[in-house]
C-alpha positions in Angstrom: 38.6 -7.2 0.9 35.5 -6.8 3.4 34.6 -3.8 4.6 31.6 -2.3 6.2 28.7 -0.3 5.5 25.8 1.7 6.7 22.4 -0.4 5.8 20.6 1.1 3.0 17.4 0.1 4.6 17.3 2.4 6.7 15.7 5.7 5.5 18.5 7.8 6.4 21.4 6.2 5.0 19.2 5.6 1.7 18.6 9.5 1.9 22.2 10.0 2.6 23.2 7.3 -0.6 20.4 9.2 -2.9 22.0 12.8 -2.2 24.6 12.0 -4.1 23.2 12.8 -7.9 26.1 10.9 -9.6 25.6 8.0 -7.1 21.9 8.4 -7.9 22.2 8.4 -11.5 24.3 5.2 -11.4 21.5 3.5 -9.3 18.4 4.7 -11.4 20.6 3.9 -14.3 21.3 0.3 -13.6 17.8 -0.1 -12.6 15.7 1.0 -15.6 18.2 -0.1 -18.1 18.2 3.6 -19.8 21.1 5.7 -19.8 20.0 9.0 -17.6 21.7 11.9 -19.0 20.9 14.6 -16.5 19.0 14.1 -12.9 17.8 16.4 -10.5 15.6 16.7 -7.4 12.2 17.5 -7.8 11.5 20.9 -5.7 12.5 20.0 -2.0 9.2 20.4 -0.1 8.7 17.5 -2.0 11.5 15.7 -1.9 11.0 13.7 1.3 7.0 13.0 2.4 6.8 10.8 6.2 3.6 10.0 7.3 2.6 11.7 10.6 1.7 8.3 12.1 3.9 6.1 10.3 7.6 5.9 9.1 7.2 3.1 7.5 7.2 4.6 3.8 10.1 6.8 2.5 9.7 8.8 -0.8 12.0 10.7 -3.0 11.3 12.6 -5.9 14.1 12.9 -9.4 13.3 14.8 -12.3 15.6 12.9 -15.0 16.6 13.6 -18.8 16.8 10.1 -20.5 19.2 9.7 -23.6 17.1 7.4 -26.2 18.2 4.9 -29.0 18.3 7.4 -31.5 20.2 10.0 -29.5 17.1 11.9 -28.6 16.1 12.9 -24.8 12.7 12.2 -23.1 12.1 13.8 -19.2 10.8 11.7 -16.9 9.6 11.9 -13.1 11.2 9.2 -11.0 9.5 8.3 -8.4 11.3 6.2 -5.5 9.1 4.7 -2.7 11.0 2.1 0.0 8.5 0.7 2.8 9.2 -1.6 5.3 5.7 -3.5 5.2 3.2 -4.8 2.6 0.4 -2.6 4.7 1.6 0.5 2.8 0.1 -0.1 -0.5 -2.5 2.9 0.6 0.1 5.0 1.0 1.8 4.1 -2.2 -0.8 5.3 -4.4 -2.2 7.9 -2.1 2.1 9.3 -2.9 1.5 8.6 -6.7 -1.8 10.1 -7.3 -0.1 13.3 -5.8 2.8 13.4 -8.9 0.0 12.8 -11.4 -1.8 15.9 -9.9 0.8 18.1 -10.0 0.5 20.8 -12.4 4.2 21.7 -12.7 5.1 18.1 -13.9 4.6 19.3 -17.6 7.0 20.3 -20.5 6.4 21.8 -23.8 7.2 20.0 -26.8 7.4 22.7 -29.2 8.2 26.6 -29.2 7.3 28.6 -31.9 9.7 31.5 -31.1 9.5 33.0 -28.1 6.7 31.0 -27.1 6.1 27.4 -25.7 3.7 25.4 -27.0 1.9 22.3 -27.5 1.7 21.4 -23.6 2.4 17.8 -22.3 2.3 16.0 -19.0 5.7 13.9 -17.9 5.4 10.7 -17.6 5.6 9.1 -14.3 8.5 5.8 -13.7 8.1 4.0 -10.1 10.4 2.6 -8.2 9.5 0.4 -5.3 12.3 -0.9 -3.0 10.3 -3.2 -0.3 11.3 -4.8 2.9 8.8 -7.5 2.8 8.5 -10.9 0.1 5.8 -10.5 -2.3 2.7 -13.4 -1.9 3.5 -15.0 -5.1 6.5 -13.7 -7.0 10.1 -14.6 -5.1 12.3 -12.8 -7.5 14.5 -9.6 -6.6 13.5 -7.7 -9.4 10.7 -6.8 -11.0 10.0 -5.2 -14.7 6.6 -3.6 -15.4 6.8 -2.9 -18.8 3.9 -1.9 -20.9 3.0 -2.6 -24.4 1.1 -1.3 -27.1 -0.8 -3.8 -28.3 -3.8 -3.2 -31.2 -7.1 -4.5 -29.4 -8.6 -6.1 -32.6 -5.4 -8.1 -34.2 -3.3 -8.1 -31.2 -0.3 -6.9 -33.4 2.5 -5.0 -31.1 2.7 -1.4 -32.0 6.3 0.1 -31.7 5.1 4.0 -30.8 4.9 5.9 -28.2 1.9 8.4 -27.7 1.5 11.1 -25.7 -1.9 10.4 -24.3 -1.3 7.1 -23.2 2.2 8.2 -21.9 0.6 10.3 -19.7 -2.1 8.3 -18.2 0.4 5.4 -17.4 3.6 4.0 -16.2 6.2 1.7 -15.7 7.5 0.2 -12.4 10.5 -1.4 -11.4 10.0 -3.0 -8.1 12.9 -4.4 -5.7 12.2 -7.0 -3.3 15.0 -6.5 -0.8 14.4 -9.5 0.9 14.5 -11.5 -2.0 18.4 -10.6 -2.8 21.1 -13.1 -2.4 24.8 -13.9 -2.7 24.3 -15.1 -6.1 24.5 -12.4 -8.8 23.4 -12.8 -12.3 24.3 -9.5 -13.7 25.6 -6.2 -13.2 21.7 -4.8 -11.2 21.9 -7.8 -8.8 26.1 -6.7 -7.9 24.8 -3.5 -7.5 21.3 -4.4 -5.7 23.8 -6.8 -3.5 24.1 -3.6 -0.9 20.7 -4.1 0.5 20.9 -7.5 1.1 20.1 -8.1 4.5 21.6 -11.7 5.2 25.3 -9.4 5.3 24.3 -8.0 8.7 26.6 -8.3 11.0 25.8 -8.6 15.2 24.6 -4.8 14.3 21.9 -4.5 12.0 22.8 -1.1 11.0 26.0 -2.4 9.5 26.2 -5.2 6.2 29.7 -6.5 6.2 30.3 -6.9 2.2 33.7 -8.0 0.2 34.2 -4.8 -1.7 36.0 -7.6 -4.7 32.5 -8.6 -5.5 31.7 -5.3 -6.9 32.6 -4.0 -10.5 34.8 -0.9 -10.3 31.6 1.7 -11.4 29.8 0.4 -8.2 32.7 1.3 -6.0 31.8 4.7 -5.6 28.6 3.9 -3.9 30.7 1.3 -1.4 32.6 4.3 -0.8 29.7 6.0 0.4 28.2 3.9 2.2 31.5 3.3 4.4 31.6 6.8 5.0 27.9 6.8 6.2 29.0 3.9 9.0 31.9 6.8 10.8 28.8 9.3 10.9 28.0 9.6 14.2 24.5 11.5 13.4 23.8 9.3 10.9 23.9 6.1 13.4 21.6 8.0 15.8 18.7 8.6 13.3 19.1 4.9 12.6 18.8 3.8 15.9 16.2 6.6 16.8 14.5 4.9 12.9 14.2 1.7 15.1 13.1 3.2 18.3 10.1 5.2 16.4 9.2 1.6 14.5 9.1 -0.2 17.4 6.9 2.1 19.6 4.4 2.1 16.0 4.8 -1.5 16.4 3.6 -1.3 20.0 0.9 0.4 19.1 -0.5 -1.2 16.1 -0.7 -4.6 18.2 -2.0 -2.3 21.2 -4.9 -0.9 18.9 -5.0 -4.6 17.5 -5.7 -6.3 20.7 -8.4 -3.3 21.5 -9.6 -3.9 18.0 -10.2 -7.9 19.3 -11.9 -7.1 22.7 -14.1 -4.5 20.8 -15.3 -7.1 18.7 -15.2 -9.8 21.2 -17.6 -7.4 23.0 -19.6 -6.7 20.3 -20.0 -10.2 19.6 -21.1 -10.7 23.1 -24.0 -7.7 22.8 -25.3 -9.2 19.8 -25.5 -12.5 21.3 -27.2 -11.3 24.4 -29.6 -9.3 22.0 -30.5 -12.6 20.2 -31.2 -14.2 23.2 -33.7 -11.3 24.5 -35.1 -11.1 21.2 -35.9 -15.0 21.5 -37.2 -14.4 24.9 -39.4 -11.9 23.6 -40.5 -13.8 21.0 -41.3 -17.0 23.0 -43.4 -14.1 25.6 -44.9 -12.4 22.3 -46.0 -16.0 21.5 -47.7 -17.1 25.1 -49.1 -13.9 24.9 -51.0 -14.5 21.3 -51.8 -18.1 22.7 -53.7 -16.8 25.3 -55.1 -13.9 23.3 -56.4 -17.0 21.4 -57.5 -19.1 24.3 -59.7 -15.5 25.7 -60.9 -15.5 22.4 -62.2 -19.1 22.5 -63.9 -18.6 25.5 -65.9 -15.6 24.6 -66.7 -17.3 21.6 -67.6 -20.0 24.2 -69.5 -17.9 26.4 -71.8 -16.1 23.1 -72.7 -19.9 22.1 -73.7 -20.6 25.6 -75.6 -17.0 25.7 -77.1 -17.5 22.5 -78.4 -21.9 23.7 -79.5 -19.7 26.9 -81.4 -17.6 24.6 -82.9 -20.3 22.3 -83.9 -22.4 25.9 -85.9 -19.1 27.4 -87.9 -18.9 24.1 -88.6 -22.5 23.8 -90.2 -22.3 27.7 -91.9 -19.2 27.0 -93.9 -20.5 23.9 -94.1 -24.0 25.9 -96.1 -22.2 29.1 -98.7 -20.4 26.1 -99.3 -23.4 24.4 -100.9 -25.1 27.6 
């Protein structure tokens, strides 16, 4: 059966997808391969960070209890970034250097009684949805998994410590426009509603066939058809567009200015090359006659000197007669 829905590409109906925490859970879920027990928005002046200039990168915050192997938990801080353009890498780390200094991304691994002790930073996933192809990679998905690996032998150590925990991360990066029909497992069914080659004649709408989807994914299908009858939700998609393109405008407007300032600074150097030549070729015709002056003086003390010697020679020639 098709059947429409709103374009998770846009930053609103992502938001609006993201709100839901079970919908949420399913996603992160599917992505990191870890089964999320709990998840939570991080406190909600953080939630949602848009650059005063640029709308180009869209953030969200999850605070999320992870269910391990061995039927322990581990708290994490998910941190969801989606940009449109490979020019945001600034503001991708300028976003994660602001979790790693928050003070209130800590937990306590021990309490003796009342008291909490032994305090420990969270660490820190990333997840990066992007809208543009990487330059060498032309996979959708994308698993940064680190290793522990002993620097002498190379051996692979199977632990987990808390320092190095909390000084690194893994990522998990989606390249949206590396998605296709053809789905491998259960992350690409589910990573199938951003794929962008579904748009209809409206590119706020994909036009998937719901049969393609396992039954847990229906729930965010459902959602996402209920995001296309929102009429406020389709303005701030089409108001999305209208900001982009007038950013557009302007970053080829500053670009071109950008151009003719250097075209015009290329010019003023060239000029001032030239002059400098000129000057140089004057500085030269100046020292070549400096020279010639001083040949001539020299000139005329030789001739004033012979002058000399010739008024001597006649005065001792007129007493020797």
């Amino acid at each position: 059966m098709k059947t429409e829905i709103a374009n998770p590409i846009y930053d609103v109906v992502f938001k609006y997808l993201m709100e839901d925490s079970e919908i949420a859970k399913l996603i992160l879920s599917t992505i990191i391969d870890e089964k999320i027990e709990s998840l939570e928005f991080s406190p909600q002046e953080n939630t949602i960070i848009v650059e005063s200039r640029s709308l180009t990168v869209y953030r969200m915050d999850f605070s999320a209890k992870i269910r391990l192997p061995d039927k322990s938990f581990k708290q994490v801080i998910i941190e969801i970034q989606k940009a449109k353009y490979s020019t945001d890498i600034i503001r991708f780390r300028r976003y994660l250097g602001e979790q790693y200094k928050k003070t209130t991304n800590i937990y306590y691994s021990k309490q003796d009684g009342k008291k909490k002790v032994n305090k420990r930073a969270i660490p820190i996933l990333t997840v990066y949805f992007l809208g543009h192809k990487l330059d060498y990679v032309n996979i959708p998905v994308i698993k940064v998994k680190r290793q522990y690996t002993d620097g002498i032998s190379g051996e692979i150590l199977n632990c987990k410590e808390p320092f190095i925990e909390s000084l690194t991360h893994d990522s998990y990066v989606i390249v949206i426009p590396e998605l296709s029909s053809k789905k491998q497992n259960e992350l690409e069914q589910m990573l199938a509603i951003f794929d962008q080659s579904l748009i209809l004649s409206d590119e706020h709408i994909l036009l998937i066939n719901e049969s393609d989807y396992p039954e847990k994914f229906k729930p965010i299908i459902r959602r996402l058809h209920m995001a296309t009858a929102s009429h406020e939700i389709r303005q701030q998609m089409e108001a999305e567009d209208e900001i982009i393109e007038e950013l557009q405008t302007l970053e080829r407007v500053i670009e071109e200015k950008n151009e003719a300032l250097a075209e015009n600074i290329k010019k003023l150097a060239e000029k001032d090359n030239a002059l400098a030549e000129k000057d140089n070729a004057l500085a030269e015709k100046d020292n070549a006659l400096a020279e010639k002056d001083n040949a001539l003086a020299e000139k005329d003390n030789v001739l004033a000197e012979q002058q000399k010697i010739i008024e001597k020679l006649k005065q001792e020639l007129k007493h020797s007669f």
